[in-house]
C-alpha positions as CSV (number, residue, x, y, z in Angstrom):
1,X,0.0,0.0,0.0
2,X,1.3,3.5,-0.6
3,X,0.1,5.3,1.9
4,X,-1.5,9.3,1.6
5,X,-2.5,11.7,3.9
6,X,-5.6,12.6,5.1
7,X,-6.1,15.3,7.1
8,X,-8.4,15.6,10.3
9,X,-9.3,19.0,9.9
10,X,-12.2,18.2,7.8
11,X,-11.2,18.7,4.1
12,X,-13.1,16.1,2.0
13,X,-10.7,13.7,0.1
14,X,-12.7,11.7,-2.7
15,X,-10.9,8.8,-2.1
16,X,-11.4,8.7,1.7
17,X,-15.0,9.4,1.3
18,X,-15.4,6.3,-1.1
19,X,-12.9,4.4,1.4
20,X,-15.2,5.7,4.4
21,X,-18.4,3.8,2.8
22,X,-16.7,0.6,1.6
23,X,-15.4,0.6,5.4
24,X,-19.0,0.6,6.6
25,X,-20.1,-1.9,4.7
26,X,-17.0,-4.2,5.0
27,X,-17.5,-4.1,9.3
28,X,-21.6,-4.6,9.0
29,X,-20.5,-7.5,6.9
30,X,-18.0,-8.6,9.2
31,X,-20.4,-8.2,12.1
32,X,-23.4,-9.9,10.5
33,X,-20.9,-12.9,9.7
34,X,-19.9,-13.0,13.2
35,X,-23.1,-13.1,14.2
36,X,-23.9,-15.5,12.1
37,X,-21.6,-18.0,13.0
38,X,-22.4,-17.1,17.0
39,X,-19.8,-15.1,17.9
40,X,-19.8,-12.1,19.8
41,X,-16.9,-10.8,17.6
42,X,-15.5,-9.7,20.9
43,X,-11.6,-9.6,21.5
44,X,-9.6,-9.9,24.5
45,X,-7.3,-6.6,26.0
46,X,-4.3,-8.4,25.2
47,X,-5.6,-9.0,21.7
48,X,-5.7,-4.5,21.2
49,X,-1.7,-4.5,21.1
50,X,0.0,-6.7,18.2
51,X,3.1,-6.8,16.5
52,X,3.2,-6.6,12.5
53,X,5.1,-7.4,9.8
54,X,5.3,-7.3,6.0
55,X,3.9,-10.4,5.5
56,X,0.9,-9.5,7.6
57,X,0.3,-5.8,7.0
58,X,-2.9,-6.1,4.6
59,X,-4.3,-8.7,6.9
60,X,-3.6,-7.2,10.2
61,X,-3.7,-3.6,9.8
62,X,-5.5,-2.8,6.3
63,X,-8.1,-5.2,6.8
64,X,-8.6,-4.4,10.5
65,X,-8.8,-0.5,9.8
66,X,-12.2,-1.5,8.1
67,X,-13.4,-2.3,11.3
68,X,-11.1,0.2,13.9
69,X,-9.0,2.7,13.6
70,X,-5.3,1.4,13.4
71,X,-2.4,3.2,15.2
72,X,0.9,2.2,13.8
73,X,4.2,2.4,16.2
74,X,7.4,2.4,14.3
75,X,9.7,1.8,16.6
76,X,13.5,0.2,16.8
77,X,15.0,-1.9,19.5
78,X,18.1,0.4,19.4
79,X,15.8,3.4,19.9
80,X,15.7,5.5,23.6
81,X,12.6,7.6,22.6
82,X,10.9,4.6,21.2
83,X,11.6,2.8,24.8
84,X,9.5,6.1,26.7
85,X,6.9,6.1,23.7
86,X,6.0,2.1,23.0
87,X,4.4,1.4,27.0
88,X,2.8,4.4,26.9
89,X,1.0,3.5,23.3
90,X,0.5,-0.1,24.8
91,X,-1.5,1.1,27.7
92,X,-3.4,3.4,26.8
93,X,-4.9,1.3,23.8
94,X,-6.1,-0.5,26.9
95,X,-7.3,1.8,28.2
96,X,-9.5,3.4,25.4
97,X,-10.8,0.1,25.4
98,X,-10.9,-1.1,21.9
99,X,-11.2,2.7,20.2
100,X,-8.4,1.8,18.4
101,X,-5.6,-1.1,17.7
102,X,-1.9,-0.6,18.6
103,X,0.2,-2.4,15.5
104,X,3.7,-2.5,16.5
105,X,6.1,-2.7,13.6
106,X,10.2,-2.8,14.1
107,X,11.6,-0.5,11.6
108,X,15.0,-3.0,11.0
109,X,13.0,-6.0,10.5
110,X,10.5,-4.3,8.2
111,X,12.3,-1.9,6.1
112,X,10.2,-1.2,3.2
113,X,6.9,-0.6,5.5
114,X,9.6,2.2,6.7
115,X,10.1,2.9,2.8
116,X,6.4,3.5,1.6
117,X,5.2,5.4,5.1
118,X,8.0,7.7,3.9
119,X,9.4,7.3,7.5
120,X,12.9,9.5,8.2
121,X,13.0,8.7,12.1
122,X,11.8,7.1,14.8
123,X,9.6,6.4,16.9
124,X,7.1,7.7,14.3
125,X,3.6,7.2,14.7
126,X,1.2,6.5,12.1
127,X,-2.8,5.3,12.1
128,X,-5.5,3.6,9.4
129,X,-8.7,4.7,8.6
130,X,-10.4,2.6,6.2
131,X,-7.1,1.8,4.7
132,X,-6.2,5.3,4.4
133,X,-3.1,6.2,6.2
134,X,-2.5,9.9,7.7
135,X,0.5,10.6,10.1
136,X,0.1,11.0,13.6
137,X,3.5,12.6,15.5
138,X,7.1,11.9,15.3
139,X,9.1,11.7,18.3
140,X,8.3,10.6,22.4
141,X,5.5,13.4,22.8
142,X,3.9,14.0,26.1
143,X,1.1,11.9,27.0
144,X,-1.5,14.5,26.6
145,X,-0.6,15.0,23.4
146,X,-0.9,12.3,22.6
147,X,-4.2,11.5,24.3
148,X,-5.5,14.6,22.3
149,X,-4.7,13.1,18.8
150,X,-5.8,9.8,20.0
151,X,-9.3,11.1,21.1
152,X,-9.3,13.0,17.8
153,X,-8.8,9.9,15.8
154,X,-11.5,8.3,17.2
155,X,-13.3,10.9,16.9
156,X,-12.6,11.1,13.2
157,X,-13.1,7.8,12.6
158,X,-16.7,7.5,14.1
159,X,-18.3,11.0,12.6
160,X,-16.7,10.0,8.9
161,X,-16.5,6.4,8.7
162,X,-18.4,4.9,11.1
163,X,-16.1,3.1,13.0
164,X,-17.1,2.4,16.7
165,X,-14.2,0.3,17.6
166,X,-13.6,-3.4,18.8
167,X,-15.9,-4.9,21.2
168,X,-13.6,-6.0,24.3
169,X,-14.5,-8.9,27.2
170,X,-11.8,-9.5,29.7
171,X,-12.8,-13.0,29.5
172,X,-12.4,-13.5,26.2
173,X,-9.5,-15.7,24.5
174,X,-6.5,-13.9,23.5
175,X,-6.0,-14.0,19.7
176,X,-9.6,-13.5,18.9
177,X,-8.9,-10.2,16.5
178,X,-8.2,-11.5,13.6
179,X,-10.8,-10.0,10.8
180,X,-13.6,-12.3,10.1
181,X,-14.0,-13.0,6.5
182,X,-16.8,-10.9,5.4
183,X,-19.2,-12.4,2.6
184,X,-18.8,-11.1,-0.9
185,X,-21.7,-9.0,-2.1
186,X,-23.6,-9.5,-5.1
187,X,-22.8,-6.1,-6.9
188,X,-19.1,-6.8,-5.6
189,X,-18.2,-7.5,-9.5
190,X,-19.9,-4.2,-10.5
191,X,-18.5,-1.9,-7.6
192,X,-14.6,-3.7,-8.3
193,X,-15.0,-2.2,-12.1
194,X,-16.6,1.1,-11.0
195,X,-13.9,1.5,-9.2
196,X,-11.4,0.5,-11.6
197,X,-12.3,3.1,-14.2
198,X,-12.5,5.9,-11.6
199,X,-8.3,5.2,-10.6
200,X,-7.9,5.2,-14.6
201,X,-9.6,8.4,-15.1
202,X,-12.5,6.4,-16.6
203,X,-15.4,8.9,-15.3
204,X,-18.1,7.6,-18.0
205,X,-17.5,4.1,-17.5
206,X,-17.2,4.8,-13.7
207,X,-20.6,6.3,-13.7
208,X,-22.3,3.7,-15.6
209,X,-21.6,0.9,-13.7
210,X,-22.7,2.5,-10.6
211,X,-25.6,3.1,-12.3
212,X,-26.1,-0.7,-13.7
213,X,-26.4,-1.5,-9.6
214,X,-28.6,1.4,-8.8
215,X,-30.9,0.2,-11.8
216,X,-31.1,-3.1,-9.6
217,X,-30.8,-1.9,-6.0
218,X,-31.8,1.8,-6.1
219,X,-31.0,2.4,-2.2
220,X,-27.5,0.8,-2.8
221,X,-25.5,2.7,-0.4
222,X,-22.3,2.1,-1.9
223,X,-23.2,2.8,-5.5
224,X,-25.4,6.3,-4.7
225,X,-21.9,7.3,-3.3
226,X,-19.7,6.3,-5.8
227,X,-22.2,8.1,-8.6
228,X,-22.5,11.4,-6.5
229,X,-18.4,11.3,-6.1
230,X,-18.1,10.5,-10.3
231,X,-20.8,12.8,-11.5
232,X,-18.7,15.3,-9.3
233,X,-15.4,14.5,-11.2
234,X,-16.8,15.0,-13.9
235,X,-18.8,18.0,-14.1
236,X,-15.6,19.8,-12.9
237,X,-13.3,17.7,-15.9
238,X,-12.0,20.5,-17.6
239,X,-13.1,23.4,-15.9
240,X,-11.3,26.9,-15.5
241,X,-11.3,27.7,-11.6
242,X,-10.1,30.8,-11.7
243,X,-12.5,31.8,-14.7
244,X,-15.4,29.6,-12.9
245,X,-14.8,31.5,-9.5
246,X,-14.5,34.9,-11.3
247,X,-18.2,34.7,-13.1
248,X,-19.6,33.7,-9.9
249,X,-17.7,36.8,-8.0
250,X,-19.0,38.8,-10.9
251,X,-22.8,37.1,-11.2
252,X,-23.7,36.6,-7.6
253,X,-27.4,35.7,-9.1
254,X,-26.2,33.6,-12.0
255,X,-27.2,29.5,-10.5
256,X,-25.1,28.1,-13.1
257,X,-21.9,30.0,-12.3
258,X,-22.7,29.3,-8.4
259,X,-23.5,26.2,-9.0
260,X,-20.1,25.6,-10.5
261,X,-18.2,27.1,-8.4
262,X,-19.9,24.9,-5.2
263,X,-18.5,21.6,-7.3
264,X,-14.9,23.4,-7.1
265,X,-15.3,24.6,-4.1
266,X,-16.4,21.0,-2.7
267,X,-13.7,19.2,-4.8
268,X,-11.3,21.3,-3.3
269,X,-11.9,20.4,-0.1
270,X,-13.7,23.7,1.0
271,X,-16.9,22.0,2.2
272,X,-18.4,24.7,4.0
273,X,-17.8,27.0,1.3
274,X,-19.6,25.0,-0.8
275,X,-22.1,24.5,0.9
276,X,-22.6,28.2,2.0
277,X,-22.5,29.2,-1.3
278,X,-25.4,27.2,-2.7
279,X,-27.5,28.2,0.4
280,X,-27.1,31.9,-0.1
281,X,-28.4,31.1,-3.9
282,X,-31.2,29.2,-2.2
283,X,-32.0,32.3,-0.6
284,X,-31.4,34.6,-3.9
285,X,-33.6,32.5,-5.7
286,X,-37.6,31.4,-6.9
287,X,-38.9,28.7,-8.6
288,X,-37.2,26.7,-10.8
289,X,-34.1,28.3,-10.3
290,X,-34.3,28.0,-6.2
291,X,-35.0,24.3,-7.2
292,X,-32.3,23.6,-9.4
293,X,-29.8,25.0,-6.6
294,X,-31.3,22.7,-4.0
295,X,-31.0,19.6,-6.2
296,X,-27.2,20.1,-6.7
297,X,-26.9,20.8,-2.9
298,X,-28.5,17.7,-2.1
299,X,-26.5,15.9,-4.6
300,X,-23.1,17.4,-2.5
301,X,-24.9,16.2,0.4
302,X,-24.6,12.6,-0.9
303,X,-20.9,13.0,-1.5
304,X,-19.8,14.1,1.9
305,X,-21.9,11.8,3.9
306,X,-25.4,12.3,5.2
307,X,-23.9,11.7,8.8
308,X,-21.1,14.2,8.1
309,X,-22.3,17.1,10.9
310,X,-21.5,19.4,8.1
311,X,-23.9,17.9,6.2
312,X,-26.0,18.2,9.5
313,X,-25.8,21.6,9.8
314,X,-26.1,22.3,6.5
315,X,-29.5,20.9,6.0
316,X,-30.5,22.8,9.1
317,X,-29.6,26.4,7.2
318,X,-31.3,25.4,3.9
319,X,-34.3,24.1,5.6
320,X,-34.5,27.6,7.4
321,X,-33.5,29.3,3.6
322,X,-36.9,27.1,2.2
323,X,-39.2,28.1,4.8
């Protein structure tokens, strides 16, 4: 895996969001399995701290990360800072309780996990969110610190991706957190080449086979996702931003040039701005015009997440700008 940043601080990466709903899907699946077989999917405390190595990383850390939230401790055995870092990382991944898993990986005996986390030094600390990897801190910092990224993490990975963590019972047998095999769907074929031609710049073919499963399964959570995120790439395909932003500066009352500008805006990362944007035109606006604005909005909606507390408050202000 080549890992890629992705910042807390709320800017919307496409990718993540797409990553955040597989993630979703992959743990109810997971969960439903578990039940299935009649398990309680539960995992012991001594099962929250493991060591990793290359051979095991997609199993134990991108697979898990589907389920938890993954923080990844580089450390070496010739390392002081990493000797004052690891035990504090060990327990307080107890003590959050299964809110996130502690991988421990030794940078000499796993050199090219160093190599594609891009690591220069450690201890370095990473974590996985729905097999996106962000950077955490480099370097022994103090515990609150580190309890304030930690309960930002989880925080993160609850709002966006729905991850509420590991179910723990003291009782339980020690190496029960392994991932259980979740079953594969029956658009799994469809979603695999939808998201195939969206990595290949494919947008068309990416939009019609999310389509072919909506056709079948119109609530498909996955699919409505992947549409909202394709129809988004391309409507912006070719654009001008600063001649799109300019017209709307210039044509406050103009829906297509707000309208446009919202996608770049949103694309960009600048979620609130978006948002905002396409709310003032709500209020600007009658008829079909107001209508036509509060379409696309709701289409925006769909590609940040409809449990995104932006997209919370958002709804709030245009339900205020309707009535």
């Amino acid at each position: 895996m080549q890992p890629r940043n992705m910042s807390m601080s709320g800017v919307v990466d496409l990718a993540a969001v797409k990553a955040a709903q597989e993630a979703k899907t992959k743990a109810e699946q997971a969960r439903a399995e578990a039940a299935r077989q009649g398990g309680t999917g539960a995992v012991s405390p001594a099962d929250l701290v493991i060591d990793v190595d290359e051979a095991g990383f997609e199993r134990e850390i991108l697979q898990r990360s589907a389920e938890v939230p993954v923080v990844i401790d580089f450390w070496a055995e010739w390392c002081e800072p990493c000797k004052q870092l690891s035990p504090v990382l060990e327990r307080l991944a107890v003590e959050y309780n299964g809110r996130f898993l502690l991988a421990k990986i030794d940078v000499d005996a796993n050199p090219m996990l160093m190599q594609q986390f891009g690591i220069q030094g450690v201890p370095a600390v990473f974590a996985v969110v729905a097999g996106q990897a962000l950077p955490l801190f480099q370097g022994a910092a103090p515990e609150q610190q580190i309890r304030q990224t930690l309960d930002q993490l989880v925080q993160v990975a609850e709002q966006r991706f729905g991850l509420t963590g590991l179910t723990v019972d003291p009782d339980a047998e020690p190496g029960g957190a392994a991932p259980a095999a979740a079953t594969e769907g029956p658009y799994d074929a469809l979603l695999n080449a939808a998201a195939q031609a969206l990595d290949a710049g494919d947008l068309a073919g990416a939009v019609q086979a999310y389509k072919n499963v909506l056709a079948d399964d119109p609530a498909h959570p996955e699919a409505k996702l992947g549409l909202a995120q394709a129809e988004l790439l391309q409507r912006v395909q070719g654009m001008d931003p600063q001649k799109v932003r300019q017209e709307a500066a210039e044509k406050p009352k103009d829906i297509a040039a707000q309208i446009a500008a919202a996608d770049l805006d949103l694309v960009g990362g600048h979620v609130e701005d978006a948002f905002g944007r396409l709310i003032e035109t709500v209020q600007r606006t009658a008829g079909d015009d107001r209508d036509a604005v509060r379409l696309r909005l709701l289409e925006l909606f769909e590609v940040v997440g409809q449990e995104d507390p932006r997209v919370v408050g958002a709804r709030r202000a245009l339900a205020r700008a309707l009535f």
